[in-house]
C-alpha beads as a LAMMPS data file, in Angstrom:
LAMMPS data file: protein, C-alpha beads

102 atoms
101 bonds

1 atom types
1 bond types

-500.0 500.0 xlo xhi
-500.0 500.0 ylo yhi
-500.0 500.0 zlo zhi

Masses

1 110.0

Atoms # bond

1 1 1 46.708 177.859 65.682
2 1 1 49.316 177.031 68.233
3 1 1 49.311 173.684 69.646
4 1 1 50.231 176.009 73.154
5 1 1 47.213 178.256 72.921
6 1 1 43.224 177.494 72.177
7 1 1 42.106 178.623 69.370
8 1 1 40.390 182.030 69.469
9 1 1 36.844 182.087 69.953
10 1 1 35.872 184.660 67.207
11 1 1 37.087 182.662 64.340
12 1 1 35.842 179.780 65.616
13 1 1 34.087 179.019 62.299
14 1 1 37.630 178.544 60.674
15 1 1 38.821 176.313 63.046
16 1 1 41.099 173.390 62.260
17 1 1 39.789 169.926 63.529
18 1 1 42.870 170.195 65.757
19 1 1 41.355 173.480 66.542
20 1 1 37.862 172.124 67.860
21 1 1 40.219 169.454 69.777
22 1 1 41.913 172.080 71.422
23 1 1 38.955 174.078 72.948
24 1 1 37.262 170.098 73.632
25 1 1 40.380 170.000 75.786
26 1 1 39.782 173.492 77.636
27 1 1 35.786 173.308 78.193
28 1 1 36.980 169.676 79.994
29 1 1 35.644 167.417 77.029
30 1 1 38.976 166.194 75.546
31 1 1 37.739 162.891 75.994
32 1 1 35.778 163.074 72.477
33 1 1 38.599 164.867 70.933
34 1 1 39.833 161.770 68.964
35 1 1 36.519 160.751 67.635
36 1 1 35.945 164.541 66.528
37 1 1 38.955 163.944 64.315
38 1 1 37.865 160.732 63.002
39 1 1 34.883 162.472 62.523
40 1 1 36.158 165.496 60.915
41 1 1 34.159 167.542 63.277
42 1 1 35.609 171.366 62.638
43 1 1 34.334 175.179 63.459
44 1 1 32.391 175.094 60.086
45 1 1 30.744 171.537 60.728
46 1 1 30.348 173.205 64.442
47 1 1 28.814 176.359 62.852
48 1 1 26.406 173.875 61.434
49 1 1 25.092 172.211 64.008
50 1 1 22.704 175.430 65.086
51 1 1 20.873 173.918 61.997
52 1 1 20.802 170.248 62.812
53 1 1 17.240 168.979 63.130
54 1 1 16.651 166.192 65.873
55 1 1 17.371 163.227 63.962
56 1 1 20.603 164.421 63.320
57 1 1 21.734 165.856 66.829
58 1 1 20.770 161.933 68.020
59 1 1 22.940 160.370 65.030
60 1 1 25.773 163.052 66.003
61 1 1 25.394 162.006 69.746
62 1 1 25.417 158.790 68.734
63 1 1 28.048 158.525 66.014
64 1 1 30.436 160.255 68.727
65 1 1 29.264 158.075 71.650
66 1 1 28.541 161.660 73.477
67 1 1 27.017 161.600 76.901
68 1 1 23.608 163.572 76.783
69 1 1 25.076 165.800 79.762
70 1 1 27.888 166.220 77.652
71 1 1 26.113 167.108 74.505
72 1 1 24.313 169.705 76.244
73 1 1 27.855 171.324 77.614
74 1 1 29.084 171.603 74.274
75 1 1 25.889 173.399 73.348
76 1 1 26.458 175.857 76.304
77 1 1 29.767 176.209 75.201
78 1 1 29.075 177.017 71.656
79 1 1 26.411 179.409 72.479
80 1 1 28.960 181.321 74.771
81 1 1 31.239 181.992 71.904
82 1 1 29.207 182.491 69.051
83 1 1 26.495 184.768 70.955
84 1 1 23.170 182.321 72.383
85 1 1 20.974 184.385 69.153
86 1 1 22.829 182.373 66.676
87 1 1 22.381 178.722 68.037
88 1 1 18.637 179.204 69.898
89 1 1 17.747 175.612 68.725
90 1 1 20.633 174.182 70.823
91 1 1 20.085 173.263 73.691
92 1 1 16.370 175.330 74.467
93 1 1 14.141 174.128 71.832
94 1 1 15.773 171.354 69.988
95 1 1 17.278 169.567 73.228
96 1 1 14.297 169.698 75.403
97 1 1 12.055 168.050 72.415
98 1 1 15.076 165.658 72.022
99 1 1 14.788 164.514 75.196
100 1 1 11.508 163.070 74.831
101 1 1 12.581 160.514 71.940
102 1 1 16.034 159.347 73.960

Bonds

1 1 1 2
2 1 2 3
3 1 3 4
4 1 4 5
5 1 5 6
6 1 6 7
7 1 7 8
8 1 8 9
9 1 9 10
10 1 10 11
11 1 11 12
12 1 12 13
13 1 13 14
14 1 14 15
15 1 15 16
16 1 16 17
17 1 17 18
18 1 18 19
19 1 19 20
20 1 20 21
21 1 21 22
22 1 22 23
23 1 23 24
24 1 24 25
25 1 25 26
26 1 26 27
27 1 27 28
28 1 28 29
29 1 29 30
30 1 30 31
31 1 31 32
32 1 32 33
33 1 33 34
34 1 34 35
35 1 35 36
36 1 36 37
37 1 37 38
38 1 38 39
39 1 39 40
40 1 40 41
41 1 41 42
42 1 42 43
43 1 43 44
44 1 44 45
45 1 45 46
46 1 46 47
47 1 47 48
48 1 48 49
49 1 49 50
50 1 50 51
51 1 51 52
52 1 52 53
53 1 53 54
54 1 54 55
55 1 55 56
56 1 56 57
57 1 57 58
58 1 58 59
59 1 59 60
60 1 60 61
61 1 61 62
62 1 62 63
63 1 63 64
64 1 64 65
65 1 65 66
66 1 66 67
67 1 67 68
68 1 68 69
69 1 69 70
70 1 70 71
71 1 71 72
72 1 72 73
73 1 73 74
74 1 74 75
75 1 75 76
76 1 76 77
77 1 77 78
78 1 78 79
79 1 79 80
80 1 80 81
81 1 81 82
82 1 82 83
83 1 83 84
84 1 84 85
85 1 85 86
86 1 86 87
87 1 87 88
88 1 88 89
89 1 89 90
90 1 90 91
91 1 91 92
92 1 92 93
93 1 93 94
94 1 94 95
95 1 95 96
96 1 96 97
97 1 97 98
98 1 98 99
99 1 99 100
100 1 100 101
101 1 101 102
């Protein structure tokens, strides 16, 4: 992908780690985009996370020392590209049980 451009939504699970820190940057979260990369967070790990159970969203959210309001955006913003059927854990069921525990 062009360093110029975000990546393109529909092939978002191919994305390049630079990739994922390229659309951080345009849904305003650029902030996490180096700890993505030392993370090795890309559009397949992010394609994942529809099947992370609780424990692991709070070790992701911790591990990338993610505001909670800011988790939750990147949820939204996931769900917008990939279609809200395909990630109904995040932030509706998952999240709200979540909160309880945090």
């Amino acid at each position: 992908m062009s360093k110029e451009r975000p990546p393109e939504p529909l092939d978002f699970f191919i994305w390049t780690v630079e990739d994922v820190g390229l659309w951080l940057e345009e849904i305003n979260l650029g902030n996490y985009r180096q700890i993505f990369k030392e993370n090795g967070v890309n559009g397949e790990y992010l394609e994942g996370m529809s099947m992370f159970t609780t424990e692991q969203i709070l070790r992701f959210i911790r591990r990338c020392h993610m505001k909670w309001g800011d988790f939750i955006t990147l949820c939204k913003e996931l769900r917008r590209i990939k279609g809200s059927h395909l990630l109904s854990s995040c932030p509706s069921n998952t999240l709200s049980h979540t909160r309880e525990h945090v």
